[in-house]
N, C-alpha and C positions, 0 to 999 in steps of 0.2 A: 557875252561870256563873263559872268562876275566871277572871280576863281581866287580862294584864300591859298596862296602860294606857301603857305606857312603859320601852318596848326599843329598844337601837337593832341589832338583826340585821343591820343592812347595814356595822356594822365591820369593820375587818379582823382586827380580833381571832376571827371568826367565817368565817375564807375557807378554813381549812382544813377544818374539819367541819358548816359552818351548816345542812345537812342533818338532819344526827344528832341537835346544838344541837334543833330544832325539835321532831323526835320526841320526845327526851326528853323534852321539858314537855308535847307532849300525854299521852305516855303518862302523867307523873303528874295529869295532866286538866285542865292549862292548854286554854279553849276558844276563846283570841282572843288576838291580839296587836295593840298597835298601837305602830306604828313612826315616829317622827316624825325628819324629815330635819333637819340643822341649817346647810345653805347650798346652792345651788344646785349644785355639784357633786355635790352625791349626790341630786339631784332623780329624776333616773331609777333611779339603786337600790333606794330605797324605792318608786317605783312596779313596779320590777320584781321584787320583793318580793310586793308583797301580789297582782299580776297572776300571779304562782307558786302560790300557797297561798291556798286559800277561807277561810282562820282570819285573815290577815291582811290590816290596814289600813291606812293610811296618811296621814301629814300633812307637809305642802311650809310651810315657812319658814324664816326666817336666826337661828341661833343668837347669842345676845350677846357670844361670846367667838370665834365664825368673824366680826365684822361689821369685821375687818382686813382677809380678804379678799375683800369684798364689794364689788360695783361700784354704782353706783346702775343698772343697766339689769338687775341681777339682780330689782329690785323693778319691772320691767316684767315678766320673765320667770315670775314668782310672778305676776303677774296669770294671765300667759297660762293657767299652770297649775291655778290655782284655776277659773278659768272652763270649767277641761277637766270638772272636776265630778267627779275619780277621789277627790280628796281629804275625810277624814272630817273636818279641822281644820285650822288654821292653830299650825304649830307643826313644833319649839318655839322659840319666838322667848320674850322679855321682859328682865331687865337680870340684871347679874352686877356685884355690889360688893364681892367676896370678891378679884380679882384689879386689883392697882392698875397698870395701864399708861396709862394716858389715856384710855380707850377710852369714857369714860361718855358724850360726849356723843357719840359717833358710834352705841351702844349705845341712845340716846334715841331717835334719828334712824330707825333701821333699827327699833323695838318702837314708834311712833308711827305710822310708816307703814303696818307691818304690822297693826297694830289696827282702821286706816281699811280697811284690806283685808277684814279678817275680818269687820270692819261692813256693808261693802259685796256681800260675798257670804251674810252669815245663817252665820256659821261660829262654833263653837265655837271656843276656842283651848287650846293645852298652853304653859303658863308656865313660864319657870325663874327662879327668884324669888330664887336666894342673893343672900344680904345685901344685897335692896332693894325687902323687900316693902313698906314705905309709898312710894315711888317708883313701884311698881308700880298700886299702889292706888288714888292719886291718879289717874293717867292712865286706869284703868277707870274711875273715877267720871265721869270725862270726857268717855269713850270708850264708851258702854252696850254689852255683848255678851250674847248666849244665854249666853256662859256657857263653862264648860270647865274644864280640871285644874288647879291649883298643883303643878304637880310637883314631889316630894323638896319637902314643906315642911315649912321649919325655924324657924318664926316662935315670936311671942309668941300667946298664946291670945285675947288682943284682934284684934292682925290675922287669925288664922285664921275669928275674926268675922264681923270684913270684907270676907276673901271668900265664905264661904257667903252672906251676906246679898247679896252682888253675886251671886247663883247658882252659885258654883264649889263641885267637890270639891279635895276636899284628897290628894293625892298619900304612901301610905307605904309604904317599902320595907326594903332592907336595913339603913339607920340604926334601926331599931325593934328590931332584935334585938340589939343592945348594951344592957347592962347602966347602961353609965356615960349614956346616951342617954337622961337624965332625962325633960328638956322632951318631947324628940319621943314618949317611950312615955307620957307621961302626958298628952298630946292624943290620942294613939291610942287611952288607956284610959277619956277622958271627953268629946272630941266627940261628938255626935249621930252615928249610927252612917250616917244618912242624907248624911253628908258625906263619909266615907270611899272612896278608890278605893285599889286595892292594886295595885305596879308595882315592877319592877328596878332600870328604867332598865340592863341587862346591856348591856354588860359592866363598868359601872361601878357604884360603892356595892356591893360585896360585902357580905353579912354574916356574922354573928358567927363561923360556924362556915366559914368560909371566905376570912376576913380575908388580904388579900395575894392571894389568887386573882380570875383571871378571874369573874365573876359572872354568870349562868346566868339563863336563862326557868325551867328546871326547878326552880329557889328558890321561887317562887310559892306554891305548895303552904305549904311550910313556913312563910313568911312568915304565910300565912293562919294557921297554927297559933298565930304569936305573936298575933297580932291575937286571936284565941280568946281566947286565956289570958289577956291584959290586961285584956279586956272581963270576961270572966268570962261566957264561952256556950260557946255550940257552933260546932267549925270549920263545919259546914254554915249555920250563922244567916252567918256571915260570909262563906262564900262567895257565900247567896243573895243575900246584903245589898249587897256590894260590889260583885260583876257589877249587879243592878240599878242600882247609881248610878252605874257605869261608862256603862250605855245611857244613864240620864238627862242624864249631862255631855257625852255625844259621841252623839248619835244614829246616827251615822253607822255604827257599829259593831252594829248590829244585821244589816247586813247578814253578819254573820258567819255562815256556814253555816246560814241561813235564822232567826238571832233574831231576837225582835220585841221592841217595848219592852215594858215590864211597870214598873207605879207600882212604886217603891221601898219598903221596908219603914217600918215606923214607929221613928223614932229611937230609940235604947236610952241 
């Protein structure tokens, strides 16, 4: 089960060929996608999306760096939607301390709210954690959930800790296949392998061999190869390995073309 945990398909970076886009990655045997919206305007894309295609699934939240244009009745609107029950997670909402506009506590506001959401419906969540994974942290110790992805995480190996032991996987993508990408390949080469989900986030985070381009579902594949090689196995251990922790962090995604969950491997 190769499964990109983390695509956003419904850009517009993808309005000329998001057809084709899609084929490709199954043909290189991508078996799942999940697509998480990042504000109420594209709530119906991403449902319209995975209501398109049996591989694809979907999560409804306010992204940290869309919560300028966010209204507070958009976090009525996300109820409504969660209760609709289309949704595999709450996501991707969480905080962004990379981009300095003022926005952190409006970004607290909208990832507090949404948390109690996710609480309130038994939902997993998809996190974007640049530069404020102990902000983040704090607030799940706070806030208990099932659990879900750190997307694209760039942490220290104490906080990537922190959230396995809160129940998350860990999110890796195109930053692993750089060279100079110390930290991140060197958590990719000695986490527990049972932490691990593999994701694009396409069209953004290109990697190595495709720096400055559009970034693709169809990478996945390849990505698993680095993940291989780091580890030191086999691309198949990391496929199985991965897809299983993908089901275990998002259940929801079993429904993909009739999967079912399966315990995960034993950490390597």
């Amino acid at each position: 089960m190769l499964i990109d945990t983390h695509c956003h398909l419904d850009a517009a970076e993808f309005d000329a060929d998001r057809a084709a886009v899609i084929q490709a990655a199954r043909a290189g045997g991508v078996t799942g996608f999940l697509v998480p919206a990042v504000g109420a305007s594209n709530f119906d894309d991403v449902a319209a999306l995975s209501a398109a295609h049996t591989d694809v699934v979907h999560a409804f939240g306010i992204h940290p760096m869309y919560v300028g244009q966010a209204q507070e009745g958009d976090l009525d609107l996300l109820r409504e939607r969660l209760a609709g029950g289309s949704a595999v997670a709450v996501g991707e909402i969480g905080l962004d301390g990379f981009v300095q506009d003022g926005s952190m506590p409006l970004q607290l506001h909208y990832f507090e709210a949404q948390l109690r959401l996710a609480k309130a419906f038994e939902l997993p969540v998809v996190l974007h954690v640049r530069r404020a994974q102990d902000e983040i942290l704090k607030r799940l110790r706070r806030i208990r959930l099932p659990g879900g992805i750190a997307h694209a995480f760039n942490g220290s190996l104490q906080q990537a800790e922190a959230f396995i032991n809160l129940g998350f996987r860990l999110g890796f993508g195109g930053a692993m296949t750089y060279a100079g990408s110390r930290r991140i390949r060197q958590l990719a080469a000695e986490l527990p392998l049972s932490a691990i989900v593999l994701e694009t986030d396409a069209p953004d985070i290109p990697p190595a061999w495709g720096a400055g381009l559009r970034n693709d579902p169809a990478n996945l594949p390849r990505f698993a190869e680095v993940l291989a090689e780091l580890r030191g196995m086999s691309v198949a251990e990391v496929v199985e390995a991965t897809g299983a922790n993908a089901l275990a962090a998002i259940p929801g995604l079993r429904q993909l073309a009739g999967l079912r969950p399966v315990s995960p491997p034993e950490s390597r």
